[in-house]
C-alpha positions in Angstrom: -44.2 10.4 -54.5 -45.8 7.3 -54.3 -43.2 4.9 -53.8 -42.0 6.8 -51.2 -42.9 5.4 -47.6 -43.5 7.6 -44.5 -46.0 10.5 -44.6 -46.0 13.0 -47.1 -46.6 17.2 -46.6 -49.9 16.9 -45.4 -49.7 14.2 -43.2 -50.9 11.4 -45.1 -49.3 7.8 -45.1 -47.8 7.1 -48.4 -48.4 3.5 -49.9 -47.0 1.2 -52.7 -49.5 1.9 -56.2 -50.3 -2.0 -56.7 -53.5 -1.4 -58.9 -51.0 0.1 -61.3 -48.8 -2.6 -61.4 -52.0 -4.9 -61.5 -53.4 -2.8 -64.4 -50.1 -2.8 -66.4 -49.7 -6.5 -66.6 -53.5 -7.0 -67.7 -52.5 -5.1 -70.4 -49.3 -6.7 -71.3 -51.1 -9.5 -70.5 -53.3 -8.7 -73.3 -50.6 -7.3 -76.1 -48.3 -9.3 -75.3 -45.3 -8.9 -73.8 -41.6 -10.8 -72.7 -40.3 -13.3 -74.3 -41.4 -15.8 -76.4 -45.1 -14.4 -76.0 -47.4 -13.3 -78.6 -50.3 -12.1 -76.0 -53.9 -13.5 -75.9 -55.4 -10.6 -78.4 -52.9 -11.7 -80.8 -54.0 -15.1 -80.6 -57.9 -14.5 -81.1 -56.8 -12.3 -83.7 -55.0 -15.4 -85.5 -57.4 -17.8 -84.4 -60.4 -16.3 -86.5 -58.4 -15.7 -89.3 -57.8 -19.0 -90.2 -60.7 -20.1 -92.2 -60.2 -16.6 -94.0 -56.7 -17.5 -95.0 -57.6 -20.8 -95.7 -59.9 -20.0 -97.4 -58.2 -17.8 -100.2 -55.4 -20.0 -100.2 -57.5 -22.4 -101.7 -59.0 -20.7 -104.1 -55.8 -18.9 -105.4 -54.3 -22.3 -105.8 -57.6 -23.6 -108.0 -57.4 -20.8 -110.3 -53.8 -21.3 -110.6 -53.8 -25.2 -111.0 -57.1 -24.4 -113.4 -55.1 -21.4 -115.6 -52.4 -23.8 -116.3 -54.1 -26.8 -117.2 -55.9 -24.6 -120.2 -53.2 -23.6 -121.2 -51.8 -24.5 -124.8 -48.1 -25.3 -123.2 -48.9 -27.6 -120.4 -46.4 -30.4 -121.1 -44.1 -27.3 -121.0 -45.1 -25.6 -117.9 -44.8 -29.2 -116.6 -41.4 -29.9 -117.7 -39.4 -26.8 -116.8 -41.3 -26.6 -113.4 -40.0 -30.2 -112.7 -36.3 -29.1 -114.1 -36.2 -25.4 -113.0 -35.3 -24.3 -116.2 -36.6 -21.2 -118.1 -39.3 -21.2 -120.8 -39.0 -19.5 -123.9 -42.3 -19.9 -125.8 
């Protein structure tokens, strides 16, 4: 095999596979990999979906804060979300 120094069968000199170990940690690299790490693809990935989830935070919380305000019970909602009690309408 590979790893194996000296000559093989047919004579040729057997050497250590350092473009394989070269191409595995590219790649791990590149997942990520080890502790702690989240790998550069991960990051890009997170990095431009920021705005996106941002974004529909935003907008989720706008409806939300809109739909209650219109709503008949407001100094309700308002009351048993600043007690944690249950309403009963």
């Amino acid at each position: 095999n590979s790893l194996t120094y000296g000559q093989d069968e047919s004579g040729q000199t057997l050497s250590f596979r350092w473009d394989y170990i070269m191409i595995f940690t590219g790649l791990t690299f590149l997942k990520g990999g080890g502790t702690g790490t989240t790998g550069l693809l991960n990051n890009m990935r997170s990095l431009l979906w920021i705005k996106i989830q941002q974004y529909t935070t935003r907008s989720i919380q706008i409806k939300l804060f809109t739909h209650l305000h219109r709503q008949v019970y407001l100094p309700k909602i308002i009351y048993v979300w600043a007690h944690g009690e249950t309403l009963h309408t």
